[in-house]
N, CA, C and O atoms as CSV, one atom per row, in Angstrom:
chain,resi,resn,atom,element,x,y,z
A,1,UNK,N,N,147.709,249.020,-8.387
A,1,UNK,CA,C,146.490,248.945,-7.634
A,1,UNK,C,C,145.564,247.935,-8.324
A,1,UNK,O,O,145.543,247.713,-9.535
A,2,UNK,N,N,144.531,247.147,-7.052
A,2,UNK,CA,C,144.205,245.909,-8.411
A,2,UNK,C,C,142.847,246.561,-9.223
A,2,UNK,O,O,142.412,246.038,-10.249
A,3,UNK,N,N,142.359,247.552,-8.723
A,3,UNK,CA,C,141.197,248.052,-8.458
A,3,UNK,C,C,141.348,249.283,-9.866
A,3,UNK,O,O,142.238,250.117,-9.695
A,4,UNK,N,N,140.822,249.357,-10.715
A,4,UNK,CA,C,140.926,250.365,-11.484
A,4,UNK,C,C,140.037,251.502,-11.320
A,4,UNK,O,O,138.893,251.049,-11.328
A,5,UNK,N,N,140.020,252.522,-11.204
A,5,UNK,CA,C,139.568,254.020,-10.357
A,5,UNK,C,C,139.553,255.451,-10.268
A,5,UNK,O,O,140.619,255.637,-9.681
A,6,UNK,N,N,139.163,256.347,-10.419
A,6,UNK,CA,C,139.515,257.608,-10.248
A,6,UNK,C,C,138.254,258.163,-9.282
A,6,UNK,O,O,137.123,257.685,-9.372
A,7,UNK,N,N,138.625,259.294,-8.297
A,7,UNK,CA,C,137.951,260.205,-7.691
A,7,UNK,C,C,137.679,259.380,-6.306
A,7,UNK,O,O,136.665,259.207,-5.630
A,8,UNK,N,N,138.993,258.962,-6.188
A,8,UNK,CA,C,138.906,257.814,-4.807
A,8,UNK,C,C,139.794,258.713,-3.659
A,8,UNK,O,O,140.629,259.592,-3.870
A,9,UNK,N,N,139.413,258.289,-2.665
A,9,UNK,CA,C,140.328,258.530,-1.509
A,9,UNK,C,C,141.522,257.895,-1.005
A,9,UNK,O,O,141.578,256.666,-1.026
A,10,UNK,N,N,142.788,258.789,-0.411
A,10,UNK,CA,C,144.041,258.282,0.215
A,10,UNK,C,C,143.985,258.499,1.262
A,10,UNK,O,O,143.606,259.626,1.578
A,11,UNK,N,N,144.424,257.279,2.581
A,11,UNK,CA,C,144.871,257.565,3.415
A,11,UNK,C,C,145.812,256.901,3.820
A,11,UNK,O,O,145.883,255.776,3.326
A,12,UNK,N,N,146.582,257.176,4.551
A,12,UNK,CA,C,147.990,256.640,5.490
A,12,UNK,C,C,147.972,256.205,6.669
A,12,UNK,O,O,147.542,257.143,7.340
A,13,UNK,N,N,148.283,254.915,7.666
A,13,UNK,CA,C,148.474,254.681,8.654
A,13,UNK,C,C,149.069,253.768,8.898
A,13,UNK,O,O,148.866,252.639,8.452
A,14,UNK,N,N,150.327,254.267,10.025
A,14,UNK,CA,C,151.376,253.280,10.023
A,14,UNK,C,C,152.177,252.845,8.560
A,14,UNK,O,O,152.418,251.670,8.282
A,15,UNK,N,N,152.485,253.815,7.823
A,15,UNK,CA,C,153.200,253.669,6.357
A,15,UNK,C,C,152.736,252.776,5.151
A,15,UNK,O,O,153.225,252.398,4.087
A,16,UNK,N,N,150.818,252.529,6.258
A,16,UNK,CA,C,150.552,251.834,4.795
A,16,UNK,C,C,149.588,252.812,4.096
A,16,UNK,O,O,149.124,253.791,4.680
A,17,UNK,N,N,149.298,252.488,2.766
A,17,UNK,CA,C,148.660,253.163,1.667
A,17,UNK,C,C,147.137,252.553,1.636
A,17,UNK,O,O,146.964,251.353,1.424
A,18,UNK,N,N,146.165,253.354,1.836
A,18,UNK,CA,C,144.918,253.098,1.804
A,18,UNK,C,C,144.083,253.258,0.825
A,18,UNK,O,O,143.672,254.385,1.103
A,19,UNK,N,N,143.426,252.897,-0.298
A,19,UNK,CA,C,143.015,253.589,-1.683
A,19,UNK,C,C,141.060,253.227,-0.692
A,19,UNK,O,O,140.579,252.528,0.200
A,20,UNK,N,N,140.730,254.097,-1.514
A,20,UNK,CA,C,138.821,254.321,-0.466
A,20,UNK,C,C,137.946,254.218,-1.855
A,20,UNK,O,O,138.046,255.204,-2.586
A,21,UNK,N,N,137.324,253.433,-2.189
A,21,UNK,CA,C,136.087,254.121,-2.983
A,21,UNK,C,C,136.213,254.483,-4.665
A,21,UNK,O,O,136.712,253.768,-5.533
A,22,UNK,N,N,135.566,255.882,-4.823
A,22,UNK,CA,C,135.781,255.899,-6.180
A,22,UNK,C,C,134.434,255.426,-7.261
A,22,UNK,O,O,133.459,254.719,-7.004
A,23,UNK,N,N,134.744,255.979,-8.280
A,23,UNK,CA,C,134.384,255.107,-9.253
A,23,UNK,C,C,134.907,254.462,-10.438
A,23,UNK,O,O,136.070,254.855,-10.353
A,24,UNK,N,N,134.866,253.607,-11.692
A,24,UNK,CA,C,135.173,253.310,-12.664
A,24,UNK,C,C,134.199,252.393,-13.572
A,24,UNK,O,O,132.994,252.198,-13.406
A,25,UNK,N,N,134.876,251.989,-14.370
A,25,UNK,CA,C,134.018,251.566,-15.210
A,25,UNK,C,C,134.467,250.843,-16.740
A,25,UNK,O,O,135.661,251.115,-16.866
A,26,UNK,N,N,134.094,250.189,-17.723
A,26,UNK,CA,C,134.660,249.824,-18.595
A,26,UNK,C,C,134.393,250.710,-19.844
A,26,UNK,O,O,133.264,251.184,-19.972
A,27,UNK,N,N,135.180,250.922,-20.610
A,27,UNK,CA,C,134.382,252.076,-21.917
A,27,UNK,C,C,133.490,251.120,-22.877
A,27,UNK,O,O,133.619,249.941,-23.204
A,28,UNK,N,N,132.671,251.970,-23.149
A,28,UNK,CA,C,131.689,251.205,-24.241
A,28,UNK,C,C,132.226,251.396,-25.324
A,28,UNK,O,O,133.372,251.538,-25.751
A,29,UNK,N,N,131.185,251.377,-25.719
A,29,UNK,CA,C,130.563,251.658,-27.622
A,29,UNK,C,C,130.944,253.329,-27.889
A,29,UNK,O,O,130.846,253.804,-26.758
A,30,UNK,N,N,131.271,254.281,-28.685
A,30,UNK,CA,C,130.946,255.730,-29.216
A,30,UNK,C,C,131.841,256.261,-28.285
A,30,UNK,O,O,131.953,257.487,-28.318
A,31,UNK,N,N,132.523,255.636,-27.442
A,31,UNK,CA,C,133.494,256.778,-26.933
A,31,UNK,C,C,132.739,256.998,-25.621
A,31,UNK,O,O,132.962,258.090,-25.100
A,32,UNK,N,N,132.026,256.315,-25.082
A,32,UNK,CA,C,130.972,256.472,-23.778
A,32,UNK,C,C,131.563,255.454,-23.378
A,32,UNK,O,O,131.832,254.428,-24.003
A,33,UNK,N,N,131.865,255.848,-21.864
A,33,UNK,CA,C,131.895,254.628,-20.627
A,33,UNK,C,C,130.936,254.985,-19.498
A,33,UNK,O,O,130.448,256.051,-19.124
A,34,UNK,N,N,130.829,253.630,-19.054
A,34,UNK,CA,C,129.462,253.394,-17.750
A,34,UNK,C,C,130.648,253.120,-17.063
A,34,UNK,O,O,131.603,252.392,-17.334
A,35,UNK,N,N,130.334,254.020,-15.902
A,35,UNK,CA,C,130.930,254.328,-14.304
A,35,UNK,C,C,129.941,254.380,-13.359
A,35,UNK,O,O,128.899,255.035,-13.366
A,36,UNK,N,N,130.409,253.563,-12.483
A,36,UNK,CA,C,129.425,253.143,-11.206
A,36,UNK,C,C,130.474,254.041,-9.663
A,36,UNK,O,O,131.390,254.856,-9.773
A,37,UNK,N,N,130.014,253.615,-8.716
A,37,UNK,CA,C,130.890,253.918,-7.607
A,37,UNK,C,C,130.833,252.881,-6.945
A,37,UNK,O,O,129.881,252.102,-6.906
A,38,UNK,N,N,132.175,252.770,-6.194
A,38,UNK,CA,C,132.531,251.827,-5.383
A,38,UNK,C,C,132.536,252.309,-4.517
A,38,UNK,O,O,132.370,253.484,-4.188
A,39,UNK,N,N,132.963,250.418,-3.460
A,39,UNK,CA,C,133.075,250.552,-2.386
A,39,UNK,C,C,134.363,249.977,-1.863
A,39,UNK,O,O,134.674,250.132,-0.683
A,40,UNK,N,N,135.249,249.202,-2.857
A,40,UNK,CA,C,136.147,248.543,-2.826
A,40,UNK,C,C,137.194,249.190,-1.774
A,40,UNK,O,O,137.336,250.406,-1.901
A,41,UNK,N,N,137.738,248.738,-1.040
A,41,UNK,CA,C,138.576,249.244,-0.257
A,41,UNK,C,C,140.132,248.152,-0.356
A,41,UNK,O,O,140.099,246.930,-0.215
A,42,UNK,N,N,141.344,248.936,-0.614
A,42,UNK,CA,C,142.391,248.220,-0.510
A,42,UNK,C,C,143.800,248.773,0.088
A,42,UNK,O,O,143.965,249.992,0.035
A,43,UNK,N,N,144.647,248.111,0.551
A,43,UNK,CA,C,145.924,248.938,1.326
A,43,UNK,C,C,147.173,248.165,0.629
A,43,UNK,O,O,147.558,246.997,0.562
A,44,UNK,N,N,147.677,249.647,0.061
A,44,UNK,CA,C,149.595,249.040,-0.316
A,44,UNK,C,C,150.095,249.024,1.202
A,44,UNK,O,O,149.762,249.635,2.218
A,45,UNK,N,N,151.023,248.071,0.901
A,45,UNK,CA,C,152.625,247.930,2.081
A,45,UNK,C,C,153.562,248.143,1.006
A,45,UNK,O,O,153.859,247.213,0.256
A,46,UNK,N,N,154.144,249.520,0.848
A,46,UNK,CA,C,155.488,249.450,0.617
A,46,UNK,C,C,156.757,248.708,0.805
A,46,UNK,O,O,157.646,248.439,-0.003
A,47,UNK,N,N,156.627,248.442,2.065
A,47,UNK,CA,C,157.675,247.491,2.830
A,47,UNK,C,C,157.666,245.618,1.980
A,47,UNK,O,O,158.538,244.785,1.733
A,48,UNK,N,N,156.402,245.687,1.823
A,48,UNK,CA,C,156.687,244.071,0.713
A,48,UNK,C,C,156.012,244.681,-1.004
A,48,UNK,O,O,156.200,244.040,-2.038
A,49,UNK,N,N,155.510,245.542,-0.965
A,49,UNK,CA,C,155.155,246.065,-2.427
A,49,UNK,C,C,154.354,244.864,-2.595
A,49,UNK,O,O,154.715,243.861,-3.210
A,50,UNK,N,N,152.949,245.077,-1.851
A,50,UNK,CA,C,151.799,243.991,-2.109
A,50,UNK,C,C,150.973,244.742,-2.355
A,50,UNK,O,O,151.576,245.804,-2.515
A,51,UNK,N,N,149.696,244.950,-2.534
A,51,UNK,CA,C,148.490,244.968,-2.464
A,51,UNK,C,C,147.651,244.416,-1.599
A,51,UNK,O,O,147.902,243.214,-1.671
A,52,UNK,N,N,146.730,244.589,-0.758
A,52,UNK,CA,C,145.743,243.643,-0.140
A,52,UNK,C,C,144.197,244.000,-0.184
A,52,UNK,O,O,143.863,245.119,0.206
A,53,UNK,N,N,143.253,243.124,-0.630
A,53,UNK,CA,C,141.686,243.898,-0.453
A,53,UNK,C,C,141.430,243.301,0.949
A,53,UNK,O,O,141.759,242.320,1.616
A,54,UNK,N,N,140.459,244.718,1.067
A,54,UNK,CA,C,140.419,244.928,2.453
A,54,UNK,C,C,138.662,244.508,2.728
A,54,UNK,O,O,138.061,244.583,1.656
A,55,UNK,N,N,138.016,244.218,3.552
A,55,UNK,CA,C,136.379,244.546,3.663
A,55,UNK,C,C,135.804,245.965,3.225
A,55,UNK,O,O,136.281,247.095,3.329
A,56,UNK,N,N,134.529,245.464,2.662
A,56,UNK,CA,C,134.167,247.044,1.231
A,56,UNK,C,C,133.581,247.822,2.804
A,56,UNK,O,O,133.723,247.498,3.983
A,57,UNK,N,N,132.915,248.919,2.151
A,57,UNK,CA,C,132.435,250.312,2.975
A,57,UNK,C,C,130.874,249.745,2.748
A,57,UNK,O,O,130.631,248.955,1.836
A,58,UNK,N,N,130.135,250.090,3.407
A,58,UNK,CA,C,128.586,249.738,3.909
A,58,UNK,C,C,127.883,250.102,2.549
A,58,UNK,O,O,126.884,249.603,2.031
A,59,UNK,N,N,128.735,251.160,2.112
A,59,UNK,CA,C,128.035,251.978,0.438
A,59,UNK,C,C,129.040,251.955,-0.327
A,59,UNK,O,O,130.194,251.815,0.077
A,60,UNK,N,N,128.694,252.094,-1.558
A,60,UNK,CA,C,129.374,252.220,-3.078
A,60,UNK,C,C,129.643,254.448,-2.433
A,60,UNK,O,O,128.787,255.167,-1.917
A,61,UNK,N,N,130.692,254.704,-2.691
A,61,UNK,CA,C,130.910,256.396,-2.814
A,61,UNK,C,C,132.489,256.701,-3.873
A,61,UNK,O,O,133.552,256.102,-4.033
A,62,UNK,N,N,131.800,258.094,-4.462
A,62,UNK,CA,C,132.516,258.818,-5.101
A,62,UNK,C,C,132.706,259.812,-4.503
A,62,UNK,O,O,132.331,259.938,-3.338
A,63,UNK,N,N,133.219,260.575,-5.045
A,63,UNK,CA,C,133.283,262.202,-4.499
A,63,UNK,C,C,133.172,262.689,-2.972
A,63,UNK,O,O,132.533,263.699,-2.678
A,64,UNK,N,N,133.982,261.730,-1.818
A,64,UNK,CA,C,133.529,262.378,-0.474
A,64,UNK,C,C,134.868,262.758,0.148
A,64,UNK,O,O,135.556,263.386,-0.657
A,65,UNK,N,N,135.383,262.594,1.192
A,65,UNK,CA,C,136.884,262.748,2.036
A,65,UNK,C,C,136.580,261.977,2.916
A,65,UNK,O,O,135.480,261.907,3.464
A,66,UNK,N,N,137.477,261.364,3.120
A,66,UNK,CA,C,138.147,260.624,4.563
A,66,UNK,C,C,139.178,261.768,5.429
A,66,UNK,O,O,139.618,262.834,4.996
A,67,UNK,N,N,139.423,261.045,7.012
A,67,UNK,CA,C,139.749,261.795,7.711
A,67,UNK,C,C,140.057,260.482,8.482
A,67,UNK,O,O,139.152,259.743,8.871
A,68,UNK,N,N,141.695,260.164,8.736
A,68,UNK,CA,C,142.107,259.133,10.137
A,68,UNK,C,C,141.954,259.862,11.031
A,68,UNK,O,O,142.596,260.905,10.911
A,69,UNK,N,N,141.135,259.744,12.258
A,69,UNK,CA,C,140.771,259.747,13.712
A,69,UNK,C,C,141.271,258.905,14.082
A,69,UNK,O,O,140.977,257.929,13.392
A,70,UNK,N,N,142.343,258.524,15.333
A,70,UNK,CA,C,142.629,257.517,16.296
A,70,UNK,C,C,142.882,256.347,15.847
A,70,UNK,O,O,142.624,255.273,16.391
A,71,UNK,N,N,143.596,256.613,14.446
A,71,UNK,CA,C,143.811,254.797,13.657
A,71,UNK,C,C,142.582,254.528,12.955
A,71,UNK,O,O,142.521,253.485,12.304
A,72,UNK,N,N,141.705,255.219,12.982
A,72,UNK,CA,C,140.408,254.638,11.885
A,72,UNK,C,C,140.227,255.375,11.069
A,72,UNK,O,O,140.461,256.546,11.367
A,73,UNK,N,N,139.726,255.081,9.646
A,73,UNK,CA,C,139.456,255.800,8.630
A,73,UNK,C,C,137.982,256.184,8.672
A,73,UNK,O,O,137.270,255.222,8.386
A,74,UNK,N,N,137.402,257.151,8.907
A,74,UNK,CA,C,136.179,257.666,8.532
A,74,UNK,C,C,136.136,257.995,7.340
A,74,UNK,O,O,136.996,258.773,6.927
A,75,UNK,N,N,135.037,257.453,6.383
A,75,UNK,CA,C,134.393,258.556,4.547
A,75,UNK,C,C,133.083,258.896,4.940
A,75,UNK,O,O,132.216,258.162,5.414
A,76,UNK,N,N,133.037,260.417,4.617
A,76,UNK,CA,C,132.266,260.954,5.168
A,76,UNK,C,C,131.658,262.003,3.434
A,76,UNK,O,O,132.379,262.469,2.552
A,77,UNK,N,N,130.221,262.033,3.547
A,77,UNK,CA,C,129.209,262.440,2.338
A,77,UNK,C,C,129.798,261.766,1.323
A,77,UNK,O,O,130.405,260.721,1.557
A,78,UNK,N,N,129.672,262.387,-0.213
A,78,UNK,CA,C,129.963,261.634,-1.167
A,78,UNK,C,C,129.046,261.741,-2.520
A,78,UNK,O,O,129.129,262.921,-2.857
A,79,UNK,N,N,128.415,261.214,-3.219
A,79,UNK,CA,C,128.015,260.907,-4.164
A,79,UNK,C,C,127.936,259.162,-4.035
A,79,UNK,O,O,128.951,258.604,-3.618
A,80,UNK,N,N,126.369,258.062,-4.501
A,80,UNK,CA,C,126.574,256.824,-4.731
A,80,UNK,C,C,125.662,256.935,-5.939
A,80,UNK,O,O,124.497,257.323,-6.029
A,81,UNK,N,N,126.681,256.402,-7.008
A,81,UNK,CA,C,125.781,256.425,-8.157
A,81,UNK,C,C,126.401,254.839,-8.754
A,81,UNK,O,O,127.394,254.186,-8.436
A,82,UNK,N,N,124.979,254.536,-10.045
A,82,UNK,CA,C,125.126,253.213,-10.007
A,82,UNK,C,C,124.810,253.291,-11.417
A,82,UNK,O,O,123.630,253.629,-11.509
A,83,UNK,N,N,125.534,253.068,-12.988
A,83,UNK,CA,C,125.689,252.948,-13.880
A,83,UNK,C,C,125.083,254.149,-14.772
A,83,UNK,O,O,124.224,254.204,-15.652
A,84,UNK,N,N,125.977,255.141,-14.102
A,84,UNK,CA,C,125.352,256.383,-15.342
A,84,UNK,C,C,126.371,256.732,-16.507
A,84,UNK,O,O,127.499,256.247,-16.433
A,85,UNK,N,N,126.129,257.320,-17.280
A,85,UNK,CA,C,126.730,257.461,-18.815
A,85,UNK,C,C,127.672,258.830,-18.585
A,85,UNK,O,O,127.147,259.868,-18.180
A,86,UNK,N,N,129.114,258.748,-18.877
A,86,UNK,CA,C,130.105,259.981,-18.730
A,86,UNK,C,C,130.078,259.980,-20.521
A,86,UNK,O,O,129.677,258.995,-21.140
A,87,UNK,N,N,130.508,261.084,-21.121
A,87,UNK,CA,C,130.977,261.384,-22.338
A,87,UNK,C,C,132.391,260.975,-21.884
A,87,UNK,O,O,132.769,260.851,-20.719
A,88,UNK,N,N,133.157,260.774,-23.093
A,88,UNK,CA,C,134.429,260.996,-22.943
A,88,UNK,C,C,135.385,261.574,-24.472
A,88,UNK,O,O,136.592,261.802,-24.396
């Protein structure tokens, strides 16, 4: 995935792989990393084992669910947070 991430969303359509959102971040100093949330949106094809980025989501989100309706991906609530401090 090109996108490095956790607490992101999956979805499937038509056998491709959808990664949603999320956040990440680079580790600092003391064992602390700054994690933001995204909006990055990207889809595997198994069938050529690519990657592709896709157009981002209107907002940066963590923590929400998606749901395919009729071929479209809806993310729905969430969390948007923008450089806060995790312990690790």
């Amino acid at each position: 995935m090109p996108t490095s991430r956790q607490e992101f969303q999956t979805e499937v359509i038509d056998g491709k792989i959808y990664a949603i959102g999320g956040y990440s971040g680079p580790l600092g100093t003391n064992n602390i990393s700054r994690v933001g949330s995204l909006s990055v949106v990207e889809v595997y094809d198994p069938t050529t084992d690519q990657w592709k980025t896709l157009a981002s989501m209107s907002a940066t989100r963590c923590f929400f669910q998606t749901e395919v309706v009729d071929g479209k991906i809806y993310a729905i609530g969430g969390l948007e947070r923008k450089g806060w401090r995790v312990s690790r």
